[in-house]
MMTF fields as JSON, N, C-alpha, C and O atoms, coordinates in Angstrom:
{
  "mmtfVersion": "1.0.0",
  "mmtfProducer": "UNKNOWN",
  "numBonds": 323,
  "numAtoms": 324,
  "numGroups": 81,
  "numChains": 1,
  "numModels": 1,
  "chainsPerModel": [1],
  "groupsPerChain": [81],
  "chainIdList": ["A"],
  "bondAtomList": [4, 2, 8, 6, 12, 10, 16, 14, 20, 18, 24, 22, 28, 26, 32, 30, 36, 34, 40, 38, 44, 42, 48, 46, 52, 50, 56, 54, 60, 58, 64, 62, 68, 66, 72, 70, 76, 74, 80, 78, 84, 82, 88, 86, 92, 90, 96, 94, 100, 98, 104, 102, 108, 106, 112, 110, 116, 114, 120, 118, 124, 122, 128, 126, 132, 130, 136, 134, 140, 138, 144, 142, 148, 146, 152, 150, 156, 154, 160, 158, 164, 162, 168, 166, 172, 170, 176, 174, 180, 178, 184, 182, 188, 186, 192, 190, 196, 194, 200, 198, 204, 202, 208, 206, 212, 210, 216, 214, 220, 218, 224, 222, 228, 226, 232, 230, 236, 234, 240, 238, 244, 242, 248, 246, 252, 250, 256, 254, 260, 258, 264, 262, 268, 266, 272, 270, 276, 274, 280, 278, 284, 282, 288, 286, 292, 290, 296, 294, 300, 298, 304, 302, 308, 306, 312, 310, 316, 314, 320, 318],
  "bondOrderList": [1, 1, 1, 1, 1, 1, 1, 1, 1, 1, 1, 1, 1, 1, 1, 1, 1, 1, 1, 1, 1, 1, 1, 1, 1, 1, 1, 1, 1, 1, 1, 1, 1, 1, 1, 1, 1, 1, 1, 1, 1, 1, 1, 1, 1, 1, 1, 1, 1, 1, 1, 1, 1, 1, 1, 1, 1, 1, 1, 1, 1, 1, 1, 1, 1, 1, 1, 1, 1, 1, 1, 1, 1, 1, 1, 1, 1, 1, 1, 1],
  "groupList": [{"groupName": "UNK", "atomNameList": ["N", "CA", "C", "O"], "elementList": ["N", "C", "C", "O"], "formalChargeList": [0, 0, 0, 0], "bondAtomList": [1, 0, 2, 1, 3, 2], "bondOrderList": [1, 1, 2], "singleLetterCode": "X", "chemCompType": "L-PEPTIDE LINKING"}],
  "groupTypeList": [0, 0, 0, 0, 0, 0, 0, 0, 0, 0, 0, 0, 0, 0, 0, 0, 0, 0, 0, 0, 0, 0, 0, 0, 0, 0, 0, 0, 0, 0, 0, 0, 0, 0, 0, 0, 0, 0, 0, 0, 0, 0, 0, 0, 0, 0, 0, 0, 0, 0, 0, 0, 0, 0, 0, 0, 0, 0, 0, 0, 0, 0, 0, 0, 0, 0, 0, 0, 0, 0, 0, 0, 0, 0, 0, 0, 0, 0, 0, 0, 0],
  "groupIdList": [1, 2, 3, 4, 5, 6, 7, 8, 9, 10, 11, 12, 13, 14, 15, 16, 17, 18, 19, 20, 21, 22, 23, 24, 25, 26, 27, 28, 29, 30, 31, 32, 33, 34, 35, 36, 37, 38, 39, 40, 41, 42, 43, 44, 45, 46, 47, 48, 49, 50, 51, 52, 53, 54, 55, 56, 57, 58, 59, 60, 61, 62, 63, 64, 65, 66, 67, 68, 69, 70, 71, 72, 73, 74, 75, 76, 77, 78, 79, 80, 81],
  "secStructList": [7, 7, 2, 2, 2, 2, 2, 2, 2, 2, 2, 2, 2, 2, 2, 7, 4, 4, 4, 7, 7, 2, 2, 2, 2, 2, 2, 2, 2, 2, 6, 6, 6, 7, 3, 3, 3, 3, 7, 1, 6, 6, 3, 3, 3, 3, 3, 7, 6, 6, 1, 7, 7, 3, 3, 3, 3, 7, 7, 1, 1, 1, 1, 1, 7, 7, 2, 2, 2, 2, 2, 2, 2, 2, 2, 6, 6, 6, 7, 7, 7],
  "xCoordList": [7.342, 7.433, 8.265, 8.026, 9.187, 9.677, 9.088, 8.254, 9.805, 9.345, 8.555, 7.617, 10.06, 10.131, 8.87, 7.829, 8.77, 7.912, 6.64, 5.614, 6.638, 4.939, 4.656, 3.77, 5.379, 5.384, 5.037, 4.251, 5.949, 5.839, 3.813, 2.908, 3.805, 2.657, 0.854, -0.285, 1.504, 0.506, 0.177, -0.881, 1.732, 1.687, 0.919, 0.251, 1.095, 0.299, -1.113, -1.906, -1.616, -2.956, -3.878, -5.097, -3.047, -3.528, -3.244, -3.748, -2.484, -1.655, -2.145, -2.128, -2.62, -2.879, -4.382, -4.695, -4.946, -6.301, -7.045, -7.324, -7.007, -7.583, -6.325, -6.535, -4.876, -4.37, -4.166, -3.101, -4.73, -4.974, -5.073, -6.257, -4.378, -5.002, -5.621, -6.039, -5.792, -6.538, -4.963, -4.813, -3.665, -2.674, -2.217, -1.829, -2.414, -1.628, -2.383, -1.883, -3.678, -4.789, -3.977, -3.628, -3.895, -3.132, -2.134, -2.097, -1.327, -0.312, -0.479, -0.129, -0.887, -1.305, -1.729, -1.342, -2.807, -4.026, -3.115, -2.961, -2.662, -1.452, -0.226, 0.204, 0.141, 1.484, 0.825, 1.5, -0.257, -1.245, -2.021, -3.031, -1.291, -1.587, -3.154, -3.851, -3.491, -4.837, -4.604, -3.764, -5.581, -4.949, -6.34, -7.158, -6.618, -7.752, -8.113, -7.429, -9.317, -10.118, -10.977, -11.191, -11.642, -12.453, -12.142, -12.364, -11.641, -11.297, -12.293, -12.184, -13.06, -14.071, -15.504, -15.955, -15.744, -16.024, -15.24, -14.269, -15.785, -15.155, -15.144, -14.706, -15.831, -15.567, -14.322, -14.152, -13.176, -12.458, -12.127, -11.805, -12.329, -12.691, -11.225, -10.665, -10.686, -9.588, -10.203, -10.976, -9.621, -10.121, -8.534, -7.433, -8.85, -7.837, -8.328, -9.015, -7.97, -8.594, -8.525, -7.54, -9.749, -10.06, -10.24, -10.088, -10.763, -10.26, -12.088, -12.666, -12.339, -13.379, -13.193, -12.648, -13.675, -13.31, -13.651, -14.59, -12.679, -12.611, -12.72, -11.987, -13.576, -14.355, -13.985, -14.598, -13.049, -12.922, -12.97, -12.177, -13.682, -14.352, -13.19, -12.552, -13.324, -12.193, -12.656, -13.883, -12.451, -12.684, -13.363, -13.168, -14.071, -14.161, -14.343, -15.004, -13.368, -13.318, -12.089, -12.001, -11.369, -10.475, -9.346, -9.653, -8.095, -7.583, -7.577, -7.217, -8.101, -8.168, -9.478, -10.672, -8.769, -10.369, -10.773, -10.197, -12.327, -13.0, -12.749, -12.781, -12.445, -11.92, -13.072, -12.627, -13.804, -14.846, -14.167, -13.734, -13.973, -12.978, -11.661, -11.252, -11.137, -9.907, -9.907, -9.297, -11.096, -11.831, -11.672, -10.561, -12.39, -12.883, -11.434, -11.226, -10.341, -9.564, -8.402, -7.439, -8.589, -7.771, -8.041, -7.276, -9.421, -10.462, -10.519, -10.657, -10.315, -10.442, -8.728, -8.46, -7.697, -6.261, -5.983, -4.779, -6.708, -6.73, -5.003, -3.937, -5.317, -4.359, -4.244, -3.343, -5.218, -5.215, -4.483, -3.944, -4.257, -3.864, -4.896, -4.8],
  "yCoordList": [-68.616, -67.581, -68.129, -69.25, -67.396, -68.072, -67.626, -66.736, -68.592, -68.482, -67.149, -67.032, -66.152, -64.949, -64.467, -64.569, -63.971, -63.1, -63.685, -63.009, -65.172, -65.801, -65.03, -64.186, -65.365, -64.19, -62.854, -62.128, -62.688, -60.623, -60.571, -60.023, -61.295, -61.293, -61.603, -61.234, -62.48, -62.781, -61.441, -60.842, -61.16, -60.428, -59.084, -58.628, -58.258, -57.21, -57.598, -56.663, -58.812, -59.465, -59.029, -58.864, -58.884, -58.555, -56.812, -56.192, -56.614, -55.232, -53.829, -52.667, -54.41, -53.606, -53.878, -53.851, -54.122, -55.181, -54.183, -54.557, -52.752, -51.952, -51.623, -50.794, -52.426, -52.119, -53.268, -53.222, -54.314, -55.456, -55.609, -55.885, -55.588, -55.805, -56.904, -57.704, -57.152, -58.436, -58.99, -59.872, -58.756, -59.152, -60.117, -61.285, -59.128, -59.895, -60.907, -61.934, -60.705, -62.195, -63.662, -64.762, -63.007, -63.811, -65.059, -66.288, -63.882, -64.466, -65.316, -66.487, -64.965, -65.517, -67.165, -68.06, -66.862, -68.373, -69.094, -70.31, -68.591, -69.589, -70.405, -71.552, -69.289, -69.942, -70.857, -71.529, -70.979, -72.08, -73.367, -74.03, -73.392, -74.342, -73.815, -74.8, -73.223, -72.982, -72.219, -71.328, -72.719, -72.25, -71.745, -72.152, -70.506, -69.7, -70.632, -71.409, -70.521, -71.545, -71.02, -71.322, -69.878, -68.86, -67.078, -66.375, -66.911, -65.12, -64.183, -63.006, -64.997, -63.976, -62.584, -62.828, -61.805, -61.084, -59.887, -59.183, -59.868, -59.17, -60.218, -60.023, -61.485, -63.125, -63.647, -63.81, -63.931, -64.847, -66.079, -65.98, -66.909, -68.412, -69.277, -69.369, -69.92, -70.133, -71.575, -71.488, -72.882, -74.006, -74.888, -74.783, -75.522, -76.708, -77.917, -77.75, -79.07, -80.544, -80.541, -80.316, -80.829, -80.784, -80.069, -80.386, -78.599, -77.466, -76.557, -76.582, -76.094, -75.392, -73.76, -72.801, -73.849, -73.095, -71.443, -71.138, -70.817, -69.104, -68.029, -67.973, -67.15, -66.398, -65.14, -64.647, -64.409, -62.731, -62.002, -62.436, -61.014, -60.129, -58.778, -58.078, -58.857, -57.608, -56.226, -56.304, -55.496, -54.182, -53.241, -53.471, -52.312, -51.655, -50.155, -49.873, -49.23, -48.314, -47.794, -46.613, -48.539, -48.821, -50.186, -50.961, -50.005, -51.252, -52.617, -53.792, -51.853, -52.398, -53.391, -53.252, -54.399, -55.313, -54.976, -54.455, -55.267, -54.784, -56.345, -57.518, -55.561, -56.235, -57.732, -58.212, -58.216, -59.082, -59.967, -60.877, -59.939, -60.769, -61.281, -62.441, -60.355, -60.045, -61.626, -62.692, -60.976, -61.693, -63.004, -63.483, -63.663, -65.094, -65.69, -66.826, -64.93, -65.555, -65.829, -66.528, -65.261, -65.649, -66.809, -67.622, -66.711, -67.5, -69.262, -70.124, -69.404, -70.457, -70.973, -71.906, -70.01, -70.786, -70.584, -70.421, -70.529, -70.682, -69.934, -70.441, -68.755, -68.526, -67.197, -66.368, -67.318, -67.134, -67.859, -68.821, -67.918, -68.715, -69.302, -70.163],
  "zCoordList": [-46.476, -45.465, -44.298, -43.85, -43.829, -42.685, -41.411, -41.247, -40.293, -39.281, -38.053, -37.264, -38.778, -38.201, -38.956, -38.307, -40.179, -40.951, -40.769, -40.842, -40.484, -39.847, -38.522, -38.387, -37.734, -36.269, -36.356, -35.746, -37.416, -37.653, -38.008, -37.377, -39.101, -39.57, -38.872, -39.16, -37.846, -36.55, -35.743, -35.553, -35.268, -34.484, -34.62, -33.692, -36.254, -36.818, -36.873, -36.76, -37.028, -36.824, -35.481, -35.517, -34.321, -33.232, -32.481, -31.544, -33.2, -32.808, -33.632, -33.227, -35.033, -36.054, -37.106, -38.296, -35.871, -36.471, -38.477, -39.616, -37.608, -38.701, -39.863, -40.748, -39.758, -41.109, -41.722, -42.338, -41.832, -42.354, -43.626, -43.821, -44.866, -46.334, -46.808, -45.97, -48.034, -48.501, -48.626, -47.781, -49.442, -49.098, -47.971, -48.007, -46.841, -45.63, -45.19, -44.73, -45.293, -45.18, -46.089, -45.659, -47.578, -47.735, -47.683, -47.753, -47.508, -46.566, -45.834, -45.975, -45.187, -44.068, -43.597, -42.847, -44.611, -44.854, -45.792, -45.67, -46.479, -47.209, -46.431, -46.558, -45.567, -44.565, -43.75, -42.97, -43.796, -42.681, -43.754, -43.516, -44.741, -45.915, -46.379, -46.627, -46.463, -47.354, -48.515, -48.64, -49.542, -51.255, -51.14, -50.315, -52.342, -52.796, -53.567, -54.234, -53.446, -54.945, -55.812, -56.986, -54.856, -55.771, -55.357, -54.372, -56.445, -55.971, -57.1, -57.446, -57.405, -58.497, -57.538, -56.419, -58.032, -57.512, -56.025, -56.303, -54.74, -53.869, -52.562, -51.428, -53.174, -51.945, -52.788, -53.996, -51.187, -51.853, -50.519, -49.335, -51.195, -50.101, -50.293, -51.385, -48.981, -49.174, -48.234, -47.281, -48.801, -48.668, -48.229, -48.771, -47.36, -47.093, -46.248, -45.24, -46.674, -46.412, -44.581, -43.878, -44.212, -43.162, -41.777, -40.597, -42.698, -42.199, -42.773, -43.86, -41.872, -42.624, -43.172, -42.626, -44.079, -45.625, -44.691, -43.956, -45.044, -44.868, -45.757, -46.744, -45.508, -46.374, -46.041, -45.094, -46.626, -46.505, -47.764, -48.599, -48.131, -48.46, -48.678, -47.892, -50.32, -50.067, -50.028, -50.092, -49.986, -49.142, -50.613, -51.807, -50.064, -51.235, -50.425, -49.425, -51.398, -50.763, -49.881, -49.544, -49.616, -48.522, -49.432, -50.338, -48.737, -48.813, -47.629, -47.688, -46.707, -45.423, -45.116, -45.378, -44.481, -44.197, -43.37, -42.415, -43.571, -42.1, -41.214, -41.587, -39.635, -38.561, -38.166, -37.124, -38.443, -38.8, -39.328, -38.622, -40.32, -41.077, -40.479, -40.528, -39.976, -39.465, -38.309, -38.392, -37.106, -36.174, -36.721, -36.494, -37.319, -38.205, -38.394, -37.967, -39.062, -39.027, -38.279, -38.597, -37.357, -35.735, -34.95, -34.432, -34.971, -34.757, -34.927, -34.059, -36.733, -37.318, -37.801, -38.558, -37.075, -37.295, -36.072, -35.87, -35.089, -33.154, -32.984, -32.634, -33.348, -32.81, -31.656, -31.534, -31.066, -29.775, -28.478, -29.025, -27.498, -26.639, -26.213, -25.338]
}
C-alpha cells in the first residue's frame, strides 16, 4: 500500500467511522504489519510480534463494522494524535 492510499485509508477511519468494511480493516492492520491468523467463524484476530493481538468481528447483516471495533483499532495503532 503506498503512502498516499495509507493516508486515504486512515483518514476514512475517522471521517467515515459507519462505512468501514471488514475489507478496509484489513487493509489496514496489514499496512501496519499485522497478518490474520484465525479468520474462522465471524472473529478474525490479526497478530503481530510485540503488539497486542486485534479482534474485529465481521458484521452480519450489514457489510459495515460496528464502530467499536472501528474504535479498538485507532486505538491500538495510536493513531490519534
Amino acid at each position: 500500500m503506498t503512502l498516499k492510499g495509507k493516508e486515504k485509508l486512515i483518514q476514512k477511519f475517522f471521517t467515515k467511522k459507519s462505512r468501514i468494511t471488514i475489507a478496509d480493516c484489513d487493509r489496514l492492520l496489514t499496512a501496519y504489519g499485522y497478518e490474520l491468523r484465525k479468520g474462522g467463524g465471524s472473529h478474525r484476530t490479526y497478530h503481530k510480534k510485540d503488539a497486542r493481538p486485534i479482534t474485529v468481528v465481521a458484521p452480519k447483516g450489514t457489510k459495515y463494522v460496528k464502530s467499536v471495533y472501528i474504535n479498538l483499532i485507532i486505538k491500538y495503532l495510536k493513531l490519534e494524535g
